[in-house]
Every structure is written in C-alpha cells, then in structure tokens.
C-alpha positions as CSV (number, residue, x, y, z in Angstrom):
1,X,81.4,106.3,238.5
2,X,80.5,109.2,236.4
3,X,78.2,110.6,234.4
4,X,78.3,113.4,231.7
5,X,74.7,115.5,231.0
6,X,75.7,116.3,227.5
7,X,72.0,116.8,225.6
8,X,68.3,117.7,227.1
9,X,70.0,119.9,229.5
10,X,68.3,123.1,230.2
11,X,66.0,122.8,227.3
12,X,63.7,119.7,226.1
13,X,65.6,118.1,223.2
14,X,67.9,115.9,222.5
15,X,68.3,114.1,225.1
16,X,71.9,112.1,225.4
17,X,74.1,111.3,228.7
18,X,77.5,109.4,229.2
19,X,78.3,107.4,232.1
20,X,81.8,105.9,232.8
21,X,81.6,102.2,235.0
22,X,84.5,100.5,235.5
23,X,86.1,101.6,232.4
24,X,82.8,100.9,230.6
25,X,81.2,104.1,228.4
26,X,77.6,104.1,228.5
27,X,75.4,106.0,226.9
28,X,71.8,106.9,227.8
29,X,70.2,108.0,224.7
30,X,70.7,109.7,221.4
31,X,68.3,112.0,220.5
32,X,67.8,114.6,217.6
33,X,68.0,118.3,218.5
34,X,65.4,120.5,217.7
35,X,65.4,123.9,217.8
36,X,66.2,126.8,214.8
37,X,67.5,125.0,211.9
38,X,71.3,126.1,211.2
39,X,71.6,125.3,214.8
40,X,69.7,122.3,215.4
41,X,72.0,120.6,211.9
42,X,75.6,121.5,213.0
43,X,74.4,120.2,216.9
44,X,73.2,116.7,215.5
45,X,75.4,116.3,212.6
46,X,78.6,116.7,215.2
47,X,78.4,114.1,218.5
48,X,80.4,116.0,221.5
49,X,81.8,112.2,221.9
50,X,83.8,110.2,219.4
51,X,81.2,106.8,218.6
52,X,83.4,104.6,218.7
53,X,84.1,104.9,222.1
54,X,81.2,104.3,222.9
55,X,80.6,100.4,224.5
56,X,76.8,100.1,224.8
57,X,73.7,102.5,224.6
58,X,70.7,102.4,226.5
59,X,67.2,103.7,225.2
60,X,64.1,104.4,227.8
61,X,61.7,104.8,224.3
62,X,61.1,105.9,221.0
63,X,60.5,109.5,220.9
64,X,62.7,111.4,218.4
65,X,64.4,113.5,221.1
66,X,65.3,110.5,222.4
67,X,66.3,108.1,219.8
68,X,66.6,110.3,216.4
69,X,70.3,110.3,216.2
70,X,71.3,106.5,216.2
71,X,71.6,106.5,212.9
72,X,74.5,108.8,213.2
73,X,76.2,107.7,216.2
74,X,76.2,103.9,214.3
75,X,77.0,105.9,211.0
76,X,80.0,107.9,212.6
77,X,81.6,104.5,214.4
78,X,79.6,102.9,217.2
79,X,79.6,99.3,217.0
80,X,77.9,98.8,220.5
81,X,74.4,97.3,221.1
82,X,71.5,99.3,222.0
83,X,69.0,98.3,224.5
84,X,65.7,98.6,224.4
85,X,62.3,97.3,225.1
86,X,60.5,95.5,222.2
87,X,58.2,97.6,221.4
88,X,60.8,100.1,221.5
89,X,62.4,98.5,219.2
90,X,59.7,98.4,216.6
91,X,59.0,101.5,217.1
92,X,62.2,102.7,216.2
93,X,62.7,100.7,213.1
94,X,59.5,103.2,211.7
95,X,60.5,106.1,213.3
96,X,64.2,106.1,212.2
97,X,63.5,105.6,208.9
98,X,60.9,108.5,208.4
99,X,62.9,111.0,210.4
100,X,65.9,109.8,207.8
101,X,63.6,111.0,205.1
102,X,62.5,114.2,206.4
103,X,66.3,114.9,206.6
104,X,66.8,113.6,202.8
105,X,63.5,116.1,201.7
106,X,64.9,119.0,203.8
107,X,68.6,118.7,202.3
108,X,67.2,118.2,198.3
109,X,65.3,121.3,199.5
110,X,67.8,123.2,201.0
111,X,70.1,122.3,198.1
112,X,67.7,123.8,195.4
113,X,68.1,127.1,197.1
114,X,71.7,126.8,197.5
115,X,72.1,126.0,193.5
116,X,70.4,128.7,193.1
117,X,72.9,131.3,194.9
118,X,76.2,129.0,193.7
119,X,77.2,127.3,197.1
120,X,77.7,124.1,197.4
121,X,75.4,121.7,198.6
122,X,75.0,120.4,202.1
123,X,74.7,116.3,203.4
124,X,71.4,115.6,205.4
125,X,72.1,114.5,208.7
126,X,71.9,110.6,208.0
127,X,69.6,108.8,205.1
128,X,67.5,106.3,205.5
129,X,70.1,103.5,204.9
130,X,71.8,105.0,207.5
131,X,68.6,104.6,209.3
132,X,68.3,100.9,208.2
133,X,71.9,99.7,209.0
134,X,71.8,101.0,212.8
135,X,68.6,98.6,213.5
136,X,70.7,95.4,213.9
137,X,72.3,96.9,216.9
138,X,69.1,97.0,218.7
139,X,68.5,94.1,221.4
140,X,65.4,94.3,223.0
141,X,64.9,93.5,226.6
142,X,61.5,93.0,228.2
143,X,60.5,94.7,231.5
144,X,61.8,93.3,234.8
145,X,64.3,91.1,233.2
146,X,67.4,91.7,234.8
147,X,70.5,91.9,232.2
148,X,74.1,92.3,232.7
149,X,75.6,94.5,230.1
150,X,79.1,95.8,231.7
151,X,81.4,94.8,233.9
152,X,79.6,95.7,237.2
153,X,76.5,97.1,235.1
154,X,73.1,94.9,235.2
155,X,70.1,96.8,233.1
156,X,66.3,96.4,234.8
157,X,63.7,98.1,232.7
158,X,60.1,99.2,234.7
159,X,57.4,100.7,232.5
160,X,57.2,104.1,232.7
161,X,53.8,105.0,231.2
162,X,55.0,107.3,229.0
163,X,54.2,105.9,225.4
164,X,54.4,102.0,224.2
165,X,57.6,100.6,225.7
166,X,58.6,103.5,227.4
167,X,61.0,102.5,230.2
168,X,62.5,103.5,233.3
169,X,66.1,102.6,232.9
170,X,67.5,101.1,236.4
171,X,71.6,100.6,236.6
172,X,72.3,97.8,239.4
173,X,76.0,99.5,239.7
174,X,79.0,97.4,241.9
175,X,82.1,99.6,241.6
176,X,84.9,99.3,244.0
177,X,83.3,97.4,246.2
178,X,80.6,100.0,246.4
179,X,77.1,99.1,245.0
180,X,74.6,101.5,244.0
181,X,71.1,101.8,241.8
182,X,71.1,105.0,239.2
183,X,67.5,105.2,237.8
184,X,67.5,107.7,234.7
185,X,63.6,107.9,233.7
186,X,63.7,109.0,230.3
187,X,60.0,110.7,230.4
188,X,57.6,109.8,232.9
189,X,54.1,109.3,232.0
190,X,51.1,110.1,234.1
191,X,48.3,108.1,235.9
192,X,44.7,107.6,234.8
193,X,45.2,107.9,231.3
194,X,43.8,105.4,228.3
195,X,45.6,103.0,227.0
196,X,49.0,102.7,228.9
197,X,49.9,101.2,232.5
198,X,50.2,104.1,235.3
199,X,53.8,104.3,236.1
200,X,55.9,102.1,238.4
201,X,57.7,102.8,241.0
202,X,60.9,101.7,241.4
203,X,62.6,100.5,244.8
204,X,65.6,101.4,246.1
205,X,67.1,104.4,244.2
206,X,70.7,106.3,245.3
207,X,70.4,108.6,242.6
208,X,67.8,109.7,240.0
209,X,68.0,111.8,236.9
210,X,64.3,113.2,236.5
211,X,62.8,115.2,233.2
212,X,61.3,118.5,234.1
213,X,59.4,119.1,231.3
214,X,56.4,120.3,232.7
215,X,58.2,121.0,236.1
216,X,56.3,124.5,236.2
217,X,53.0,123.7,234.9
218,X,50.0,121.4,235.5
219,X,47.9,120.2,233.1
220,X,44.1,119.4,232.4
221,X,42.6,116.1,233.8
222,X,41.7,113.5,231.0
223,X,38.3,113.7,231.5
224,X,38.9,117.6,231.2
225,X,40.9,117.5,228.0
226,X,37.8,115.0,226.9
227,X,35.5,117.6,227.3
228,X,37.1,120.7,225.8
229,X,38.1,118.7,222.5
230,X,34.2,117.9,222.3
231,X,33.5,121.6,222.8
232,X,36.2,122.5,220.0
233,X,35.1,119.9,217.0
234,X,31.3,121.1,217.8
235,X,32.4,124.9,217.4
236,X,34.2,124.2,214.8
237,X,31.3,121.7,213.2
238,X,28.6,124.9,213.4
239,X,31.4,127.5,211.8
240,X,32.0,125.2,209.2
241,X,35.7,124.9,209.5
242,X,38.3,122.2,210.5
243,X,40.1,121.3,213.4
244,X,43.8,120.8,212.9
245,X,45.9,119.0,214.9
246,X,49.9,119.0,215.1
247,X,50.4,115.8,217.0
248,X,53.0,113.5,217.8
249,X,52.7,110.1,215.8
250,X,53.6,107.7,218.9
251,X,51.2,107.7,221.6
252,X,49.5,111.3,221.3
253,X,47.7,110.8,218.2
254,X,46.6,107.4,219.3
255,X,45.3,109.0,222.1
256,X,43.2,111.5,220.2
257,X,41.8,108.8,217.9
258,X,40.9,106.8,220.9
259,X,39.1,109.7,222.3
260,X,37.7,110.4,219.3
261,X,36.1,107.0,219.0
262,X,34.6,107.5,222.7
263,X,32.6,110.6,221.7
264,X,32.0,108.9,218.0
265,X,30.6,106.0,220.1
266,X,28.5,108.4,222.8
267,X,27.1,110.4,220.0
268,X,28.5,113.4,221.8
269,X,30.5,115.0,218.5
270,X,28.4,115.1,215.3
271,X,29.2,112.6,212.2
272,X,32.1,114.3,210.1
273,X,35.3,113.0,208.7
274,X,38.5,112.1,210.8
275,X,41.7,111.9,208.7
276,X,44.9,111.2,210.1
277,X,47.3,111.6,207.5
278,X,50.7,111.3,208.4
279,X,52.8,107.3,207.1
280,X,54.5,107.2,210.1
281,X,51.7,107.8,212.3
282,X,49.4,104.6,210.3
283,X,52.7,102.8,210.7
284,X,52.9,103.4,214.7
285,X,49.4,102.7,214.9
286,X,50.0,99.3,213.7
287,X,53.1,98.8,215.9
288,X,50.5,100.0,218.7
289,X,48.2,96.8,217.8
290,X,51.2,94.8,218.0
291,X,51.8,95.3,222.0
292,X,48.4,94.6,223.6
293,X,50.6,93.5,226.8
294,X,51.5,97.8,227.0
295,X,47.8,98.6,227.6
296,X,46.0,99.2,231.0
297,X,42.8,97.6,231.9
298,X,40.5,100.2,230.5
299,X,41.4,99.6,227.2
300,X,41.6,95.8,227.5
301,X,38.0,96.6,228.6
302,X,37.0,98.3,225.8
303,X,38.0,95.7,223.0
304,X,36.8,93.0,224.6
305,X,33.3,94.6,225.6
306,X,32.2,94.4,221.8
307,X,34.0,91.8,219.6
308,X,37.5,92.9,220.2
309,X,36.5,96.2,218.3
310,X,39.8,98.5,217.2
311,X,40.4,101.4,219.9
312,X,42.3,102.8,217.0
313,X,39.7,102.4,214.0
314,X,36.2,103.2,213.4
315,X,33.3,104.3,210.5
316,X,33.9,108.1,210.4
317,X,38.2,107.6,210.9
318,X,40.4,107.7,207.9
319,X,43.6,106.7,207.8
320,X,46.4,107.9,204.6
321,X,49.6,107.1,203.4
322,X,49.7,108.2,199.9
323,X,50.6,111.6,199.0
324,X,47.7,111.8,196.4
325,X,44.7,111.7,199.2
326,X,46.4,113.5,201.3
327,X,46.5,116.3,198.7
328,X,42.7,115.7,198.1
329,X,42.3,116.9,201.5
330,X,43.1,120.4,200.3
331,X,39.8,120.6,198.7
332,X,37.9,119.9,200.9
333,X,35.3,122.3,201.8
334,X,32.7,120.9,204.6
335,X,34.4,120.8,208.5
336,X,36.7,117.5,209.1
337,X,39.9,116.9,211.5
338,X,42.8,116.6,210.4
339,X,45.1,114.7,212.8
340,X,49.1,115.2,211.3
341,X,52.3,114.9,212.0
342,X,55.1,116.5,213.5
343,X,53.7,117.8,216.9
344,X,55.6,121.2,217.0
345,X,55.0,120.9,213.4
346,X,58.5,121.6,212.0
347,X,58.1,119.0,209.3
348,X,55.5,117.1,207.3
349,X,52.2,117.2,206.2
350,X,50.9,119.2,208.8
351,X,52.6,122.0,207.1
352,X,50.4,121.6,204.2
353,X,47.4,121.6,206.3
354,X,48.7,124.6,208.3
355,X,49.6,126.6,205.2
356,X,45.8,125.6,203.5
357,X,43.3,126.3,206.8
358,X,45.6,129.2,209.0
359,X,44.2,132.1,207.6
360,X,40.5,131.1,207.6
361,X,38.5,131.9,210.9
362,X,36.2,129.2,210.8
363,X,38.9,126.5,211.6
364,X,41.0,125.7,214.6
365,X,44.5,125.1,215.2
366,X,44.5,122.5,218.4
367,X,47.7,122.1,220.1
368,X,48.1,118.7,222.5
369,X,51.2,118.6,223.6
370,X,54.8,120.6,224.4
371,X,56.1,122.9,221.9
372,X,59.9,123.7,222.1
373,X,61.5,127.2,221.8
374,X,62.0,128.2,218.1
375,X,59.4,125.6,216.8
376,X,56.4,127.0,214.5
377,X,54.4,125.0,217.3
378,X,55.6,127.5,219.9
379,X,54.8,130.6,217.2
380,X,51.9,129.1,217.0
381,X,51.2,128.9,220.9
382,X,52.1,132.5,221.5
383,X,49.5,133.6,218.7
384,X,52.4,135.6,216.6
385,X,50.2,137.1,214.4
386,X,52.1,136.0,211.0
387,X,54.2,132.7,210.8
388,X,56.4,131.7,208.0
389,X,55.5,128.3,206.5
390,X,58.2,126.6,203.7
391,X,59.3,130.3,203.7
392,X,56.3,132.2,203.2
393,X,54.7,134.9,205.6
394,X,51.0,133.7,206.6
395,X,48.4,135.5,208.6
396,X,47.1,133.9,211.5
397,X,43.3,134.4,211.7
398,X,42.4,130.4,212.8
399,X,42.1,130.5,216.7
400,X,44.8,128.5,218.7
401,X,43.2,126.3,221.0
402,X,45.8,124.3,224.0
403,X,44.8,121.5,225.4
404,X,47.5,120.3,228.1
405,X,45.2,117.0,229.6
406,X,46.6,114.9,226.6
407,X,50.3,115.6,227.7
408,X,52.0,112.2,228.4
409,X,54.5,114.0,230.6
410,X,53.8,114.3,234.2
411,X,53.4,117.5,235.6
412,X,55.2,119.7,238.3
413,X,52.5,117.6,240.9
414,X,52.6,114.5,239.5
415,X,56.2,114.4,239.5
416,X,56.6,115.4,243.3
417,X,54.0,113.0,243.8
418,X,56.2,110.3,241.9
419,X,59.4,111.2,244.4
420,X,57.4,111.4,247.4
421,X,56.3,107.4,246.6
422,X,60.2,106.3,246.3
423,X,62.3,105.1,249.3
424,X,63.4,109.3,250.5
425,X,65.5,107.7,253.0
426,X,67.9,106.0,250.5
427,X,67.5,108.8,247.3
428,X,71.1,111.2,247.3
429,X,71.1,112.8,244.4
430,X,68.3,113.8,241.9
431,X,69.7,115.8,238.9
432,X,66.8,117.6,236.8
433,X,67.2,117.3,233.0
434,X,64.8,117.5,229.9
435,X,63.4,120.7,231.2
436,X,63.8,124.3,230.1
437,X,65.5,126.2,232.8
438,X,62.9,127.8,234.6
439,X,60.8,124.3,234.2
440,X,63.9,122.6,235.9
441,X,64.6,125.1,238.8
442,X,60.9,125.5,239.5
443,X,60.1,121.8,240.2
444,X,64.2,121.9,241.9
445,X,62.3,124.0,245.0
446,X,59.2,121.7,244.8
447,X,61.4,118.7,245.6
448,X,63.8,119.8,247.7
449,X,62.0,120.2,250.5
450,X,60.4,116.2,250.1
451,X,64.2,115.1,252.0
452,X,67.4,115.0,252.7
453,X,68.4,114.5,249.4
454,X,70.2,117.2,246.9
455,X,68.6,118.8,243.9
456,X,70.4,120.1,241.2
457,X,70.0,121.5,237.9
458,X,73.0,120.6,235.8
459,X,74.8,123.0,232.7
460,X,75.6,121.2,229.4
461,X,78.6,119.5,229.6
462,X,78.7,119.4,233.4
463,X,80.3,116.1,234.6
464,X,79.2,114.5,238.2
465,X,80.4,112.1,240.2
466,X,78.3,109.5,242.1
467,X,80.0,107.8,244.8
C-alpha cells in the first residue's frame, strides 16, 4: 500500500492524493489550485497523473479546493466513480458548474486582452458542460454505511463537521494478508458551532492524514465572533458605511446569515438591509434546506421553537441572483451588508463590491475565514495599502476587520484535542497536509509528543509506504 501527497501539500489548496491497493489507484480528491493566476492555470489545467488510470475517487466534501477539478480529471479520461456523501453530491452539482463559469468569464476576459496584443487565445480550464458531464460519476454514500469499492478497499464515511456532508473518509484496507484502517479527514470542523454536528471520532485508526490549516493559530469562540460582528455592523451603522463580507458560499455564509438572524431576532444590531448576493451562494442555501438530517440540535431547536421558521431567511435579509439588482446595490447610499462570494475574493461579485466601498472610511471590509498566499483576501489581511482589482490600483482607506470564530477549520487545540480522543495506542503514522509549512510543522511538535506515533510533514510529490 502506498500513497502519493501530490496537492494541499505545504500550502492550503488543491487538495489531491493517490493511493495504490492491490493494484487498485485511488484517488482522494481533486481540488482547484489557487494561488497567483499564471500559476494556479498551468497547475490545474495539467494533472501530475494520467485520468485514466485512475479506478475510483473519493471526496470528503464540497469545497472548491477539494472538488473543483473533477470536471477535468473526467474531461481528460477518468471513467471511475466518485464517492461521496449526498449532500456532497448536491452540492457539487452547483458548485461545479459556477466555478466552470468563472473559468469561462476569466478566459473571454483574458482573451480580450490577448486580441488586443495579437497572441492567441487561451482554453479555460473546463466549461460548464464539462462541469455537467462529470456529475453522473458521482455515487453518493450516506454516513456509516460500509461500502466495498476495491479489491480489499471497503469506504466508511463519519461526519466530520466541517460543512453539509463533509466527511471523514475511513479505508477498511486487507492487503497481503495484512489489514489496516487509513482515515484521511479532508477538513475537520470544530465543536459548538450552529448548525452542523460536532465531529466524530473515529475508532481504530493505523494511520491518519490530518489538515493543518490552522495548525499555528486559534481562533475566536462562537460566542466571541457573535459579539465582535455585532460591534462591527453597529460601528459601521453610526458611520454610515457598509460592511462587506468576502465569504465562502457553503457553510460560512450560512453561518453569518444565521447569526445575523440571532441578533435581528434579539434586537441587538439595528434594522438595515442584509444582501447576499452571490447565485451560488442562494443556490447552496437551498441545498442547505435540503439536508435537515446535517444539522445539530441547536438549530433543530430553533426552527421548531416558532413554526419551523427559516434559520436562513428573515424580514431585513435579501437574497439576489440577477445581475441587474446586484448592480443596484452600487447605489446605494445608507449602511447595508453585503454578504458575497468568493471568500479570498479572487472572483465574483465581491469584486464589484470591493472595487465600489474600499476606498471610503465609513465602511468595513470583514474577513471570516482563511485567506491563501497570493489571494486579494490575504492583501487584504495584511492592510497593503493599494490592491489591484480587475487590474486597477485602489487605495485602501475601509478598515479590515478579522474575525477567526467563524472558521470551520479546527484549530492548532482543537486538533490536538481531536488526536488525543483517538485510540494513541493503535495510531502509526499521522502525515500533516492542507497546511502552509509553518502551520504544518507547528502543530507536527504539538502532536508529537501525544504518543508513540510518528509525525511528518510530507514534500509534494513525496510517496510513503504504509505497511
């Protein structure tokens, strides 16, 4: 048995790993690269693997770092199916298809330029039929429903608390008349927050591939992150500016809305407009009202204590799709928040909103969750004081307000906690992925000390053997 880390090593994106069973090729995930653009195109447009070697592909969840290039691997020759969970699934069948048109957008645009200086145009990475024709290999697989998908391979999916569906993926392995249980978690969520399950924890692990993300950091409570984005829509309420928020469409923005409704509720923020304005995200949220057997007990609470009210809809919330209100929102001149996507806003209508409110005072620029290296996200995190946006050099005079509680990663505690609750005694190997380097090695010395276990950090490319 062996497995190859060949994405989300030493950095947070594309996440995408190939194990070898019994002559069987498996590969955990496919996600999109992000990172500076001329880069970030040649990395996903060229797999380090040929597809069609490819038997069968496992997906913990939807994220686009996880899942955005599935389109190409089916596009370039994979014929396999791809396991997920349901809602997984679902999710995907949005997400794919709006990532496949941001790619088609970015291309024409791209292509206008290159016209322009007589070289020759250039593909987007996959369209959104390619986007369409790689849903039929999805099979979805609910949670703790044992499935045998290889010789000597049987898939178990436990919830993972991450976002809807998210998974931990759990490989019952018998190879040479050796058995073994690899647990790759894909992201792990966090305890105590709305709307999700906490985590499981899964028995009897040999060896576990573990994110890092957050492997150097902790973040806010809930009921801290609660708090300050009260304090930041009231400041922003008296100064008479916005509050912008870059924010993921699965699961953060949800969160925020939720939240949002809380405080709406409580009277604790003052009446003003809400927009979220982002397809996708409207999309997602629907998908999220589909799976009420994802949410914890709090949020089962809340619906039914008043009529089976919306946790994702109320009076002063505004939800658009077409392109024509969300252009209205440019002229608008009392405070609102304005809840977009992408959440390291590279792409989108948060751009617009960026562009429109970053070099007026009054307003705010909220940040809930990570932002990769080379993203205008991170720019915007380190307070450069002029970004480029669609090309242009802006002044940034809007304060930049973090607010970590909202992560759905665990942080460096939560994930030593999450170790210290599995079987130590039986754990051989953890290998750290989906973390920056310093993330990875940090939380590497946090663990290592929990047992007799090794810790490792692998390179790109870097093949290991589990026996």
């Amino acid at each position: 048995m062996e497995i190859q880390f060949l994405g989300a090593v030493r950095t947070v994106t594309g996440s995408m790993h190939l194990l070898e069973v019994n002559g069987f090729r498996l590969l955990l995930e496919c996600g999109l690269f992000q990172g500076r653009r001329q880069e970030s195109y040649e990395r996903n447009r060229q797999l380090p693997f040929d597809p069609s070697s490819i038997d069968a592909m496992v997906l913990s969840h939807a994220h686009i770092d996880h899942s955005g290039n599935i389109p190409n691997l089916v596009r370039l020759g994979f014929r396999g199916p791809i396991y997920s969970t349901p809602a997984t699934r679902d999710l995907c069948s949005a997400m794919l298809q709006d990532s496949a048109h941001i790619q088609e957008e970015n291309a024409a645009y791209v292509n206008k330029q290159r016209a322009r200086q007589g070289l020759p145009p250039v593909e987007p990475i996959y369209t959104v039929a390619d986007a369409v024709a790689c849903l039929p290999s999805f099979v979805s697989v609910g949670y703790h429903r044992p499935m045998t998908i290889g010789p000597g391979i049987t898939l178990t999916f436990y919830d993972a608390g991450h976002i809807l569906g998210s998974a931990f993926v759990v490989l019952d392995i018998e190879e040479n008349g050796q058995r073994h249980r690899l647990m790759f978690s894909g992201d792990v969520g966090r305890r105590d927050l709305p709307i999700l399950r906490d985590p499981e924890t899964v028995p009897g692990v040999d060896y576990l591939i573990l994110e890092s993300t957050y492997g150097n950091r902790r973040h806010e409570t809930p009921q801290d992150a609660e708090r300050r984005l009260r304090e930041i829509v009231i400041a922003a309420y008296r100064q008479g500016g916005k509050v912008i928020i870059p924010a993921f469409a699965v699961g953060r923005t949800q969160e925020i809305v939720y939240h949002l409704h809380r405080l709406w509720e409580a009277r604790k923020i003052p009446r003003l407009p809400i927009f979220v304005d982002s397809p996708l995200t409207v999309n997602v949220t629907e998908i999220f009202r589909l799976h009420p057997e994802c949410y914890d007990e709090e949020v089962r609470g809340f619906i039914a204590s008043n009529h089976q009210r919306d946790p994702f809809g109320f009076q002063d919330l505004h939800y658009i799709r077409s392109m024509e209100e969300s252009k209205e929102l440019n002229f608008l001149r009392e405070p609102a928040v304005i809840i977009s996507a992408s959440g390291m806003a590279e792409h989108g209508r948060i751009l617009h909103h960026l562009k429109n409110n970053i070099e007026d005072p009054r307003s705010v620029i909220l940040l809930v969750g990570f932002q990769a290296e080379h993203t205008l996200g991170r720019r915007l995190l380190e307070r450069q004081p002029e970004v480029r946006i669609f090309g242009e050099p802006y002044q940034l005079r809007a304060r930049v307000e973090l607010i970590t509680g909202y992560s759905a990663h665990a942080d460096y505690e939560e994930l030593t906690e999450y170790v210290r609750g599995m079987e130590l005694g039986r754990l051989k190997h953890i290998y750290l992925v989906h973390g920056e380097e310093d993330a990875a090695q940090s939380l590497a010395e946090k663990l290592r000390p929990l047992g007799g276990f090794v810790v490792s950090v692998p390179a790109a490319g870097e093949k290991a053997a589990l026996q």
